[in-house]
Structure formats: C-alpha cells, structure tokens
Backbone as a printed PyTorch tensor [residue, N CA C, xyz], in Angstrom:
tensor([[[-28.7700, -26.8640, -30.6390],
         [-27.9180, -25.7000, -30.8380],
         [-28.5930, -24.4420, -30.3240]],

        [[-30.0280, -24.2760, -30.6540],
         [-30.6010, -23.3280, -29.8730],
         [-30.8460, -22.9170, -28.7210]],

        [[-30.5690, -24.2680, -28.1790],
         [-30.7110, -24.1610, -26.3210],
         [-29.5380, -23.5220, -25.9720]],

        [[-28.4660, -24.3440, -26.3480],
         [-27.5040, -23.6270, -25.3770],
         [-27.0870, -22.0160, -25.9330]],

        [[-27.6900, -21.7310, -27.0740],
         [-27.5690, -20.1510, -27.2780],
         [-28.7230, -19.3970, -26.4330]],

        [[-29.5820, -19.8680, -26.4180],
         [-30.9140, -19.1630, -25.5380],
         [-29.9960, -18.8660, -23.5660]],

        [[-29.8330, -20.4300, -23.5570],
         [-29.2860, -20.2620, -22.1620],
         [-27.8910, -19.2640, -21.6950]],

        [[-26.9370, -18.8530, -22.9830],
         [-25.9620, -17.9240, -22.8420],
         [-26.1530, -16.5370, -22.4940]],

        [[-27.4040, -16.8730, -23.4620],
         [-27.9440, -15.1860, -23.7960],
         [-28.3890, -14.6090, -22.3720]],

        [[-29.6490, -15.5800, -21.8310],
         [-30.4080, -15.6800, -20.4110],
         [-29.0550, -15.1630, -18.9620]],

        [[-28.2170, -16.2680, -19.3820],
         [-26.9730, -15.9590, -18.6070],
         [-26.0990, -14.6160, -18.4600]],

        [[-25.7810, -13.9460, -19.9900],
         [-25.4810, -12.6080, -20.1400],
         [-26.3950, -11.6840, -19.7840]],

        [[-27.8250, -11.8200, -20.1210],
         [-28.5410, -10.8140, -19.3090],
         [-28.5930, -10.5350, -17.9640]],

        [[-28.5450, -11.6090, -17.2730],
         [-28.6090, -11.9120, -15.6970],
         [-27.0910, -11.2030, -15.2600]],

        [[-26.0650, -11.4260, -15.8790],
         [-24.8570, -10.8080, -15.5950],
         [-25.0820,  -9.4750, -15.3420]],

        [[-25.7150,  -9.0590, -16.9000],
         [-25.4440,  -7.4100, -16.9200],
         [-26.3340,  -6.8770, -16.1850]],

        [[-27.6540,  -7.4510, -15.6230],
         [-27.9920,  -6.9850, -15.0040],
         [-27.2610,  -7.0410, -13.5180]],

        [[-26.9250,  -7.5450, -13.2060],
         [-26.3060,  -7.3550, -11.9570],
         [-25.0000,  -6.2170, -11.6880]],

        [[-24.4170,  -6.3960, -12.6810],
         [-23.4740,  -5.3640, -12.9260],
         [-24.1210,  -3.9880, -12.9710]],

        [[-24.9550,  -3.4090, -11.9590],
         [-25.1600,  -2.0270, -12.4560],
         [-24.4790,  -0.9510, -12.6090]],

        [[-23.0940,  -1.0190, -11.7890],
         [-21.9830,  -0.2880, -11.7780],
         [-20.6870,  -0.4890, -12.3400]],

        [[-20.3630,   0.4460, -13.1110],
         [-18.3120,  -0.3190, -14.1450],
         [-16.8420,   0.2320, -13.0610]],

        [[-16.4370,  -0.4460, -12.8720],
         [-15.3460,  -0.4190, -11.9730],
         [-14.5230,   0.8570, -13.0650]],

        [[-13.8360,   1.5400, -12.6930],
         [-13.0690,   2.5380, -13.6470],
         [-11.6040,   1.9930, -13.3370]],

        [[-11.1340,   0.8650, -13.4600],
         [ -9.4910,   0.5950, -12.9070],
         [ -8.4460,   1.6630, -13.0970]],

        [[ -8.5350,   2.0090, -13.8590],
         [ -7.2240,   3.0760, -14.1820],
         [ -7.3070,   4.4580, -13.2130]],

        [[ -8.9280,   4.5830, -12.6260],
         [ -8.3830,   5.8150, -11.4980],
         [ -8.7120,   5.2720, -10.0540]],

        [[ -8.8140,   3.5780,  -9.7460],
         [ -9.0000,   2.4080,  -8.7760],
         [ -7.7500,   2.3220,  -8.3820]],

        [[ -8.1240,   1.8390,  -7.1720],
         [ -6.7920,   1.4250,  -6.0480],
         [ -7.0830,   0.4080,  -5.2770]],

        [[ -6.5210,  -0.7730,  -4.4810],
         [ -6.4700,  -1.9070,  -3.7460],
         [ -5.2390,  -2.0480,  -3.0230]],

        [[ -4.9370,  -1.4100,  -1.9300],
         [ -3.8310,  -1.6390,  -1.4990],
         [ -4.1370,  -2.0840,   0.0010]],

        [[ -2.8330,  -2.2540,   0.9510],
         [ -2.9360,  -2.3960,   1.9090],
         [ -1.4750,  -1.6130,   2.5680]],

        [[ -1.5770,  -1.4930,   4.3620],
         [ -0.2640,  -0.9520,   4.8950],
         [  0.0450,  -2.1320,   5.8410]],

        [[  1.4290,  -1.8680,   6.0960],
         [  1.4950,  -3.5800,   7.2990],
         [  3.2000,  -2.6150,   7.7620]],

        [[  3.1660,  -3.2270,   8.6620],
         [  4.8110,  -3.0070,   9.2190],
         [  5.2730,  -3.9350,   9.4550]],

        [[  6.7350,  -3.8410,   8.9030],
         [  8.0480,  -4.6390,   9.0330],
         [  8.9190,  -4.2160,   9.6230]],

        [[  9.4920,  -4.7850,  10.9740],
         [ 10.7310,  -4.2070,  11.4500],
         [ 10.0170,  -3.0890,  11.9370]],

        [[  9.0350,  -2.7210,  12.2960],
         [  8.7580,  -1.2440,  13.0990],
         [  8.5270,  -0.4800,  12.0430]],

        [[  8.4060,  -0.3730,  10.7450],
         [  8.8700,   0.7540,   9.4020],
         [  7.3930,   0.0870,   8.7560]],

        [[  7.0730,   1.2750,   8.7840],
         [  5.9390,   1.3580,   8.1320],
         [  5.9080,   0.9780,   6.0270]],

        [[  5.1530,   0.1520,   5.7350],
         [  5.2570,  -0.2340,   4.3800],
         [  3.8380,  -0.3280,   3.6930]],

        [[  3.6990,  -0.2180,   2.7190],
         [  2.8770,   0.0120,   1.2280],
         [  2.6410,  -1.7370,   0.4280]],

        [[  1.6870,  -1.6360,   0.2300],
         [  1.6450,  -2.4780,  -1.1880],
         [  0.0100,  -2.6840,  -1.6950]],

        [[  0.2450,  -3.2180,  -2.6940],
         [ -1.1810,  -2.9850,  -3.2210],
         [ -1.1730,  -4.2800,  -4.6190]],

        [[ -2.6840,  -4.5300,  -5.0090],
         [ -2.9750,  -5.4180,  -6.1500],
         [ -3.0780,  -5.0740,  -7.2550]],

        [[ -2.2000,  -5.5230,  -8.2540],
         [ -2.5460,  -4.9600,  -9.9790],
         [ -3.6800,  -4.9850, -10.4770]],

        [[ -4.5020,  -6.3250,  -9.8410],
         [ -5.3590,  -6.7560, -11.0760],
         [ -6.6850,  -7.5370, -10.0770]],

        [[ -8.1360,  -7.2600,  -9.7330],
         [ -9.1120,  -7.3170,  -9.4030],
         [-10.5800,  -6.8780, -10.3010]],

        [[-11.2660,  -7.8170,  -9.5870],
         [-12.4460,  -7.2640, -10.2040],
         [-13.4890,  -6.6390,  -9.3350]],

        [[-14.3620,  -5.8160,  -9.5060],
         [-15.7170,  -5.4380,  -8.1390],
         [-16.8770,  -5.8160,  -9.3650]],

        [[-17.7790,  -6.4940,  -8.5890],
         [-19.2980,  -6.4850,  -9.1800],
         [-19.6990,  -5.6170,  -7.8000]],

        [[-20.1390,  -4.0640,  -8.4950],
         [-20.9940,  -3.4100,  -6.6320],
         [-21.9190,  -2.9640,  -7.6820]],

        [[-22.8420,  -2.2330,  -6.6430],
         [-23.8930,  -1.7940,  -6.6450],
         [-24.6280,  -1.2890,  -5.2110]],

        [[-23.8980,   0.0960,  -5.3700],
         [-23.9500,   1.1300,  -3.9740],
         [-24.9930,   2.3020,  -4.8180]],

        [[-26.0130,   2.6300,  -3.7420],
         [-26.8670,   3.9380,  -3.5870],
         [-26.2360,   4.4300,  -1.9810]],

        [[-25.3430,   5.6120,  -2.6430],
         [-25.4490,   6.1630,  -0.7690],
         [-26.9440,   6.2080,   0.0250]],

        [[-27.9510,   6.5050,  -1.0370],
         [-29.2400,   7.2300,  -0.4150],
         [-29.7260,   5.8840,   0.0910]],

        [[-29.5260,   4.8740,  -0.0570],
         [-30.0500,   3.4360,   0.0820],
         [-28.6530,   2.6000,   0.5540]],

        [[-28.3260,   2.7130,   2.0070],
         [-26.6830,   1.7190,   1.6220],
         [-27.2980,   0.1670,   2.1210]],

        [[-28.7560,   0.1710,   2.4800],
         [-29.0860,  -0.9810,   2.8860],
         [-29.3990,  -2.2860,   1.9030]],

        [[-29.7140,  -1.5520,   0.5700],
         [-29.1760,  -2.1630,  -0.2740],
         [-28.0970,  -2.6730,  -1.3220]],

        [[-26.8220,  -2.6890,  -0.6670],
         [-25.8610,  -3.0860,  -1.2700],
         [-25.6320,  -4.1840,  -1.6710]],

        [[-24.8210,  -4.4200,  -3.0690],
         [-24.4240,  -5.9520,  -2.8520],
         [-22.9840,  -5.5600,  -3.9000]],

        [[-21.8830,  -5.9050,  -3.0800],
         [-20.9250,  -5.7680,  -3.6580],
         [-20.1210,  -7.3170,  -3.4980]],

        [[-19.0930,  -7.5920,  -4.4930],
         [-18.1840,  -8.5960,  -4.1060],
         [-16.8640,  -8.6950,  -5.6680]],

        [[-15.8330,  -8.2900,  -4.4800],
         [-14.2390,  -7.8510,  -4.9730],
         [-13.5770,  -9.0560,  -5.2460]],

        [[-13.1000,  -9.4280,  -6.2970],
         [-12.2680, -10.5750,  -6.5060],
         [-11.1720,  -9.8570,  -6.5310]],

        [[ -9.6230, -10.8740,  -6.1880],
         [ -8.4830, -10.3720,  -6.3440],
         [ -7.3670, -11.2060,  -6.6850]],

        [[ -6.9560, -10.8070,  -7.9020],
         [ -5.5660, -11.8300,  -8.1570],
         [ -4.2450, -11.7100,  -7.5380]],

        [[ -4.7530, -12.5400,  -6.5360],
         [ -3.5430, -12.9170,  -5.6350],
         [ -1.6650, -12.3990,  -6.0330]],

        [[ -1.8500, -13.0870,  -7.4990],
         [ -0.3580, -13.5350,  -7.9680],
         [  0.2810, -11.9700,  -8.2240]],

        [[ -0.9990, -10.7550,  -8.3700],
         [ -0.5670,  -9.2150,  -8.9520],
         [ -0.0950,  -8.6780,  -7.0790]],

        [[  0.1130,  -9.3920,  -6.5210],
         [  0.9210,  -8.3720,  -5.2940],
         [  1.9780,  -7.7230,  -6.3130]],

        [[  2.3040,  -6.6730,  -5.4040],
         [  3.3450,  -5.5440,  -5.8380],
         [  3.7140,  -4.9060,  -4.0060]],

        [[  4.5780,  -5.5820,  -3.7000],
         [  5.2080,  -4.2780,  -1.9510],
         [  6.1110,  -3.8560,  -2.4180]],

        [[  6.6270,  -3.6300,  -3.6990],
         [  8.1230,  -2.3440,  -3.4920],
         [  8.6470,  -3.1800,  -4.2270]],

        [[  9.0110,  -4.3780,  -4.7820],
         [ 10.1830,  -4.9580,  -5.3620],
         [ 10.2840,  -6.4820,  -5.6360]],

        [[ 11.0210,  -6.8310,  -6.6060],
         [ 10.8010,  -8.2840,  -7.0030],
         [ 10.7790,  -9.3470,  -6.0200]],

        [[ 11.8850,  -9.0540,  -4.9750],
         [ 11.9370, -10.6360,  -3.9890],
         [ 11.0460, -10.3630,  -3.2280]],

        [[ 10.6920,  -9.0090,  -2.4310],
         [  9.0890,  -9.1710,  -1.6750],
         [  8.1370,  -9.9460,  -2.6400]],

        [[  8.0290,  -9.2760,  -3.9440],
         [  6.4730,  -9.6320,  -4.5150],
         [  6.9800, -11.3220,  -5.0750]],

        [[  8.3640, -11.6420,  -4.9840],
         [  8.2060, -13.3750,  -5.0420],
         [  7.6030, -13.8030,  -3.4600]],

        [[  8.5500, -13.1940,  -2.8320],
         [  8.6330, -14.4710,  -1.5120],
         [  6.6270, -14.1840,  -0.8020]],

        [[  5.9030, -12.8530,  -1.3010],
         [  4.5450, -12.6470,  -0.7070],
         [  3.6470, -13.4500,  -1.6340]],

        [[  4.4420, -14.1760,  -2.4520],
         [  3.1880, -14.9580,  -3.8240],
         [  3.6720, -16.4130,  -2.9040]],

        [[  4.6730, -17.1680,  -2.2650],
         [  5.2950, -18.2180,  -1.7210],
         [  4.0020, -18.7310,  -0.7640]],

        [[  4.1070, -20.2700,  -0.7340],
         [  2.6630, -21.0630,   0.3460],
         [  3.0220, -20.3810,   1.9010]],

        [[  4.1940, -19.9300,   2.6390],
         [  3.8730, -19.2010,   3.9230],
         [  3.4480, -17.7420,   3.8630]],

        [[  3.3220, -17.2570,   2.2910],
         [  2.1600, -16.1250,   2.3490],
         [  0.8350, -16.1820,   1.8460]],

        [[  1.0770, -15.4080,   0.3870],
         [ -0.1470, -15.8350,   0.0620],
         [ -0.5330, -17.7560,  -0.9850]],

        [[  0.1780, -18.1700,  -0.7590],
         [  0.1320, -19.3700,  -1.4080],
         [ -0.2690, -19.1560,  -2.9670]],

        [[ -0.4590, -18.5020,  -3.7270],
         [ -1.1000, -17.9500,  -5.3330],
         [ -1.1290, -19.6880,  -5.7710]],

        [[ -0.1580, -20.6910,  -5.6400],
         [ -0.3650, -21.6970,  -6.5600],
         [ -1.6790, -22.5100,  -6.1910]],

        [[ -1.6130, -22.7070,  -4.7830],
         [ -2.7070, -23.3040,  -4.3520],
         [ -4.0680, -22.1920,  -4.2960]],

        [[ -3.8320, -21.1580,  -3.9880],
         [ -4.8160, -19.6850,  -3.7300],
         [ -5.0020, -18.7220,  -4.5600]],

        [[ -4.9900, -18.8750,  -5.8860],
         [ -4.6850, -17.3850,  -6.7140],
         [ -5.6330, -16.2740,  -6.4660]],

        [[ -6.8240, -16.6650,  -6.0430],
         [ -7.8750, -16.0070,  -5.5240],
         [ -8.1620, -15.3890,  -4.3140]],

        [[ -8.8220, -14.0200,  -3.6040],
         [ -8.6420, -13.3890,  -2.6330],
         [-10.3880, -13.4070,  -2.6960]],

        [[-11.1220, -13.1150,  -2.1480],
         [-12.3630, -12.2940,  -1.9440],
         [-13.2730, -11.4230,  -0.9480]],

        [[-13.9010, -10.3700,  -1.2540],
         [-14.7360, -10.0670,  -0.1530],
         [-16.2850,  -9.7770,  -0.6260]],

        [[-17.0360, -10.5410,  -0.0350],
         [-18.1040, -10.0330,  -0.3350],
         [-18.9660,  -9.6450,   0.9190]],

        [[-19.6730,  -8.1580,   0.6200],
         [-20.2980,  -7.3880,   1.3530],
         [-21.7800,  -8.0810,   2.1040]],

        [[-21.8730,  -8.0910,   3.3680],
         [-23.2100,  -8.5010,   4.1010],
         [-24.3330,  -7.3110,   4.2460]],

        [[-23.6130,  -6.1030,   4.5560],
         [-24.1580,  -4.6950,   5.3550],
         [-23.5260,  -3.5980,   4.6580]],

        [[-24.1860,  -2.8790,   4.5790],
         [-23.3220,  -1.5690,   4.7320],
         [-24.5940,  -0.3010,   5.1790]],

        [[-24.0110,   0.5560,   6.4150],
         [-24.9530,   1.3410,   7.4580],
         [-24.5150,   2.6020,   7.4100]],

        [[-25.3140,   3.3930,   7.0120],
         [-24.6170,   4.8670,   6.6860],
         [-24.7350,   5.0570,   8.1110]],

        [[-23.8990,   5.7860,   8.0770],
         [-23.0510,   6.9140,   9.7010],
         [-23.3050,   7.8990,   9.8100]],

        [[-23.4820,   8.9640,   8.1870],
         [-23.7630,  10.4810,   8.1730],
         [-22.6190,  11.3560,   8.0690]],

        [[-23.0080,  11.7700,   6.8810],
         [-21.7970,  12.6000,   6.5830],
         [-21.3560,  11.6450,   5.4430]],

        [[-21.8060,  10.9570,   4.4180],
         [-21.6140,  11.0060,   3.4240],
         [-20.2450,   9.0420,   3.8560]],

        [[-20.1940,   9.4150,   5.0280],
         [-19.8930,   7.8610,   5.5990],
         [-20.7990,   6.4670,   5.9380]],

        [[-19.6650,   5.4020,   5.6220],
         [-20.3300,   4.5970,   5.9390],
         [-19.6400,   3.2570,   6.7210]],

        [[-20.5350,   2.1060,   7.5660],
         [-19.7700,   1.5320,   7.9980],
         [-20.0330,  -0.2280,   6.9290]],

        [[-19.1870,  -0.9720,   6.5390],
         [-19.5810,  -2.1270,   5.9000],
         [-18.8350,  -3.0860,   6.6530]],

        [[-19.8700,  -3.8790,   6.4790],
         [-19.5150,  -5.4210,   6.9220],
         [-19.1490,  -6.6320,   5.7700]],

        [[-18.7520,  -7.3890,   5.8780],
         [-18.8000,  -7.8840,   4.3460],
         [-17.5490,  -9.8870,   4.8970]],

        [[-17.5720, -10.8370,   4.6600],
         [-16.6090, -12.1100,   4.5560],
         [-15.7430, -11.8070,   3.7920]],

        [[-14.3880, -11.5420,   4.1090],
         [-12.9270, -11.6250,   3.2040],
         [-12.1000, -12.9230,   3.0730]],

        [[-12.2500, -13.7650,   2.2730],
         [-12.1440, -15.1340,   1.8240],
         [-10.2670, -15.4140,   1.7320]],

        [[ -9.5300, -15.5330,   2.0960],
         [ -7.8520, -15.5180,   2.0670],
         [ -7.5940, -17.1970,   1.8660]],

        [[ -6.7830, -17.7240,   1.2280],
         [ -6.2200, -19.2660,   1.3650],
         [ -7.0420, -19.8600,   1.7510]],

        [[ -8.7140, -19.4180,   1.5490],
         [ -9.6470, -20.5430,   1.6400],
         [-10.1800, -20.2440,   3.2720]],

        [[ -9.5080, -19.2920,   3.6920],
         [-10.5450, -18.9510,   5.3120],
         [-11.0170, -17.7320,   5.3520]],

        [[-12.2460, -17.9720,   5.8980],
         [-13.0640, -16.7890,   5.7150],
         [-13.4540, -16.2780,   6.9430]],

        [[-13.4810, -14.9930,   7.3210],
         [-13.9580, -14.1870,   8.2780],
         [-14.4530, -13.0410,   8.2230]],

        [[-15.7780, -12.6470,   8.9700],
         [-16.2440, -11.6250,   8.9370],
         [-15.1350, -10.3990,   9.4720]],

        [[-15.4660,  -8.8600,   8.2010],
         [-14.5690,  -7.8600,   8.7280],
         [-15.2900,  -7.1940,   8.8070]],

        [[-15.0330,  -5.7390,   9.4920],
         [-15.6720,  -4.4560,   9.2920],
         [-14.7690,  -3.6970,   8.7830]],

        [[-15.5030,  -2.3130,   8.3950],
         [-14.5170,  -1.4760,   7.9660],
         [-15.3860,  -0.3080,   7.8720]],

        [[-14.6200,   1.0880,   7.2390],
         [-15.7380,   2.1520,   6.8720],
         [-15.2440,   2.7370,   6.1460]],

        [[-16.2790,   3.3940,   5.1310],
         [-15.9660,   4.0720,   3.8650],
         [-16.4440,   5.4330,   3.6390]],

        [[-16.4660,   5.7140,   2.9590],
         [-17.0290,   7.6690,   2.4280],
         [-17.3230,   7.1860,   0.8640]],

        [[-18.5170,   7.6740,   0.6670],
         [-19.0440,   7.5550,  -0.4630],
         [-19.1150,   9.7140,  -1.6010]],

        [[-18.3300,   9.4820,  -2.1300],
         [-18.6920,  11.0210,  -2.8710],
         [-18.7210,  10.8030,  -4.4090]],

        [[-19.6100,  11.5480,  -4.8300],
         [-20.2540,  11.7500,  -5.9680],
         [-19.1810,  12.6370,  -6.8180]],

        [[-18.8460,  12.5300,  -7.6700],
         [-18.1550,  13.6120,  -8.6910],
         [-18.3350,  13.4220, -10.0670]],

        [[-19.1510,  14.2930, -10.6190],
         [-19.7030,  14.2030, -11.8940],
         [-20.5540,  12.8420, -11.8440]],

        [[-20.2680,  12.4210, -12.8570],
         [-20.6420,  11.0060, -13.7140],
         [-20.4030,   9.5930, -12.2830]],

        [[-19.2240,  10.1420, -11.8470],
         [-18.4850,   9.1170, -11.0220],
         [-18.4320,   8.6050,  -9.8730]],

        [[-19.1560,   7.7860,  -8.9420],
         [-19.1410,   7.5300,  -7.8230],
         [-17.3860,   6.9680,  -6.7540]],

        [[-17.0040,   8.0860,  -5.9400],
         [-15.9340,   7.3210,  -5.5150],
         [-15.9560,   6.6390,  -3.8490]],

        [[-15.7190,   5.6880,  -3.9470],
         [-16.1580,   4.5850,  -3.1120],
         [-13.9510,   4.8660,  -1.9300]],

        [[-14.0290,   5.4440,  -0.7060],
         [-12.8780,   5.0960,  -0.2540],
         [-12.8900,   4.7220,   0.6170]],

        [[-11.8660,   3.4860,   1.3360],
         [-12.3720,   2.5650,   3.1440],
         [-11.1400,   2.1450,   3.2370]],

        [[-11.1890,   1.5540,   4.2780],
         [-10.0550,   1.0800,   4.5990],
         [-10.8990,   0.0830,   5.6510]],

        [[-10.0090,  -1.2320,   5.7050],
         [-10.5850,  -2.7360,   6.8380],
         [ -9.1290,  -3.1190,   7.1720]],

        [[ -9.4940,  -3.1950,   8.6970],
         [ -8.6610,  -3.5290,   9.1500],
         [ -8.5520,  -5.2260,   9.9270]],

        [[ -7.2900,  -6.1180,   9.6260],
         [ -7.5500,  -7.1970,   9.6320],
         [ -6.1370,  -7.4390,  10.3890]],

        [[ -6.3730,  -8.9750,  10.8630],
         [ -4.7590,  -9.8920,  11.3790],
         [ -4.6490, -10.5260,  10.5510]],

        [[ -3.3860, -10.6110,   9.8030],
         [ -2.6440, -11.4100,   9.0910],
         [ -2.9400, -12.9400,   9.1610]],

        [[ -2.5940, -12.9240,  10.7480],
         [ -2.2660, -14.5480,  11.2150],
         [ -3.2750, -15.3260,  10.9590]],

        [[ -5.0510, -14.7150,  10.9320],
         [ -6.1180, -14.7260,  11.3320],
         [ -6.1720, -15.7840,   9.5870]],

        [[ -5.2920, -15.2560,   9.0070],
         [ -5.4120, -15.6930,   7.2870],
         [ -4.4810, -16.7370,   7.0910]],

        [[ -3.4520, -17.0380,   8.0760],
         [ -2.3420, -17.9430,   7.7470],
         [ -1.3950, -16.9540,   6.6370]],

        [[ -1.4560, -15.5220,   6.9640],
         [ -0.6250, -14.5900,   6.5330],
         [  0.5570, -14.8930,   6.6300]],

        [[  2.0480, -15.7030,   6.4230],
         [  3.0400, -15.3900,   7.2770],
         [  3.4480, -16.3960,   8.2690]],

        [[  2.8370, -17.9740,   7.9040],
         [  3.7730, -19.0220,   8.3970],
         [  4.5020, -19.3750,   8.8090]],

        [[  4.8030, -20.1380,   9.4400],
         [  6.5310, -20.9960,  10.1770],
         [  7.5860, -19.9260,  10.7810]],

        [[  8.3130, -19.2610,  10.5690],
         [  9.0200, -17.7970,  10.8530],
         [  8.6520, -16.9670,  10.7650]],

        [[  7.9030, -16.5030,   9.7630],
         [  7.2870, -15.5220,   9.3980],
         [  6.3820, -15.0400,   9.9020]],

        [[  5.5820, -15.9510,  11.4340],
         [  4.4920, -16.0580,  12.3680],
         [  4.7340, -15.2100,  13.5910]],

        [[  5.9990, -14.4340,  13.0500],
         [  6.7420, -13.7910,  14.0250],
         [  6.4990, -12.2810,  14.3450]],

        [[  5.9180, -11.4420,  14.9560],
         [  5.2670, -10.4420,  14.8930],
         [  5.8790,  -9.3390,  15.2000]],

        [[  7.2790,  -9.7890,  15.4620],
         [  7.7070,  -8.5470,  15.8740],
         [  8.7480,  -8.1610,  14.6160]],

        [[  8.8740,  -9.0480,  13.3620],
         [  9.1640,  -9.3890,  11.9280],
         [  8.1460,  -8.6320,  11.6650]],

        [[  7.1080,  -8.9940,  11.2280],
         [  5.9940,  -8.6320,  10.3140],
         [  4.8330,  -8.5230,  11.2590]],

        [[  4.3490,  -7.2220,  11.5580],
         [  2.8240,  -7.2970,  12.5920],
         [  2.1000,  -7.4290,  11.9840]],

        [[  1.3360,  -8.1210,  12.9620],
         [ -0.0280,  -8.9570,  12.7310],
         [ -1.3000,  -7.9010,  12.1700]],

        [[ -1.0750,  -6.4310,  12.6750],
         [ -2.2030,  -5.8600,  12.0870],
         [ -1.7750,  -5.2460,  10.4630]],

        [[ -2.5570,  -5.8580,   9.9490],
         [ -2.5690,  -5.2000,   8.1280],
         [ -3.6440,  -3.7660,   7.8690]],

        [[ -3.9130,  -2.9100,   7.3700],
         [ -5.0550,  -2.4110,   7.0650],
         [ -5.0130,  -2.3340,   5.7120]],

        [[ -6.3590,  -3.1150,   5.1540],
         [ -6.9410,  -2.9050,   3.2510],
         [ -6.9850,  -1.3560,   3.2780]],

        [[ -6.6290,  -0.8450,   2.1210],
         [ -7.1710,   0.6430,   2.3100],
         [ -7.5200,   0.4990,   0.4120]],

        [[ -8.8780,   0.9410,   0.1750],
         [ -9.4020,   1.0750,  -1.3280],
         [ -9.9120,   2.4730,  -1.8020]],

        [[ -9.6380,   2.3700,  -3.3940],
         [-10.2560,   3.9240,  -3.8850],
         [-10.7790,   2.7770,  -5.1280]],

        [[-12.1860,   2.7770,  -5.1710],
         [-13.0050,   2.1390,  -6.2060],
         [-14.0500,   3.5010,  -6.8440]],

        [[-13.3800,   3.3470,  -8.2410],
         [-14.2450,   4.5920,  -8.8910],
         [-15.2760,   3.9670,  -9.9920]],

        [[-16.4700,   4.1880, -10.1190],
         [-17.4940,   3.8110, -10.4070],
         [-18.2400,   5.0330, -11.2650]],

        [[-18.5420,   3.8450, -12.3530],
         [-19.7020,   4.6830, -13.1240],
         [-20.4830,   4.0120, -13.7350]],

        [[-21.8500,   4.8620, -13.9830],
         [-23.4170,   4.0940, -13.8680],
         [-23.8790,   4.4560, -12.2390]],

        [[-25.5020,   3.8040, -12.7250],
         [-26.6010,   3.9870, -11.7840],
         [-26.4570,   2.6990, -10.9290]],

        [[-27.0610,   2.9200,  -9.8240],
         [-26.9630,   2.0280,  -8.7510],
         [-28.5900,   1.3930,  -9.5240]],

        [[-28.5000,   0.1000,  -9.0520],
         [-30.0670,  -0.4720,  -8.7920],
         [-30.4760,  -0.4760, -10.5040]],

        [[-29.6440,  -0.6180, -11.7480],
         [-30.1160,  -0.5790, -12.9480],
         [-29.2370,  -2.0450, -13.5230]]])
C-alpha cells in the first residue's frame, strides 16, 4: 500500500514540477481562420490544455505542448460544429485528440518570436512553423501566434470535401495563451 502511494506522490511532484506555468482559460483563445466559398470564416476550441514553460529572456529553452479536444469545435453553428466533428473532418470518434508540441522557439527581437513545434491531427504529424509575440502584463505572461497549415496535409476534408475551391486548403491556428507563474520553476 505504501508503494503505490510513494510512487503517486513521486509522480505528482514530477507533474508540478513541470507545470511551471497555469494556463488562465477564461482570458485564452485557440482558434483558427479558413475560407469557404471565397468568405472568409472563424472558429475556434472550447476546451484544451497547455503544459508551457516560456522565458522570453531564454526562448531556447522552451518546452511547451497543447492538447486539444477535438469534439469542442465551435465555427458559428450546430450543423458546421456536427458535420466538422464527422470522420471526413475531424474524425473526434476515432481522433478526439489534437496536439502540438514545441521543438524551437528563436527570438526575432522585438519582443517576437519564431516557433517550431509537431502538430499531431487524426494521428499525422508534421512539422509547423509559426510566430508569436511574447508581452508581459503584470503578473501575466501573454503568449499570441498564429501557424499556418494545409488542411489536406491532415486529411482535413475528405472525399468532396477535398475540394478547394469549397473549403481552401490554407487554415491559419491563431492563439492568445495567458499565463501565470515563473518560467523554469
């Protein structure tokens, strides 16, 4: 009985230590833009998690990685956010899971930065880039970027839906991750 309490404990420490930073969800954002029909459109994720741990003064040591529940799409309305949870989008039954986890991130100057990081979709993974701005306010670190990606590249958008002049192929992630705590603690 003592072991496996020793080993929980060992386990929770190792967590919290890694966690040096608390995601603030309620002033957080995860969205993305994509066009349909030529018309520019919105949508974004309810419900994710970030384990980061960003020093602007240090971005060479980063280690961040974003989970995302697939099934919380939201584009505007019930039959989008059914038919974008469906296996020719995001598949949620087989995929409920999204991820990215960070390789790099190279300050630019000016309080910018550029990150590299694997974004994990229906089980395929590819390296992205992207770039962010890191600013300090009070207590609060705010983390904002945007990555730009192909749909198809993910099996975004299947069988008809593979159709680009329907739904283009370029998506851009765009994030506001607000953070509080010390980096590196």
């Amino acid at each position: 009985m003592l072991r496996p309490l020793l080993l929980a404990s060992l386990l929770l420490t190792t967590v919290t230590a890694q966690a040096a930073q608390t995601l603030v969800p309620q002033k957080s954002r995860l969205g993305f833009t994509f066009s349909q029909m030529n018309t520019p459109a919105d949508g974004y994720f309810k419900n994710y998690t970030a384990a980061i741990d960003f020093d602007p003064a240090k971005p060479e040591t980063a280690k961040a990685q974003i989970i995302v529940d697939l099934a919380s799409i939201d584009v505007g309305g019930p039959d989008g956010n059914a038919e974008a949870k469906k296996k020719a989008w995001f598949d949620v039954a087989s995929n409920p899971k999204g991820t990215f986890t960070v390789s790099s991130v190279k300050a630019l100057g000016g309080g910018k930065f550029e990150t590299r990081g694997k974004l994990t979709i229906k089980g395929i993974s590819r390296d992205v880039i992207g770039q962010m701005s890191a600013k300090q306010q009070g207590a609060e670190l705010v983390l904002e970027g945007a990555v730009p990606l192909l749909r198809l590249n993910y099996k975004l958008g299947d069988g008809a839906w593979a159709d680009t002049g329907t739904v283009a192929d370029e998506v851009t992630v765009k994030y506001k991750l607000v953070l509080t705590g010390k980096a590196g603690q």
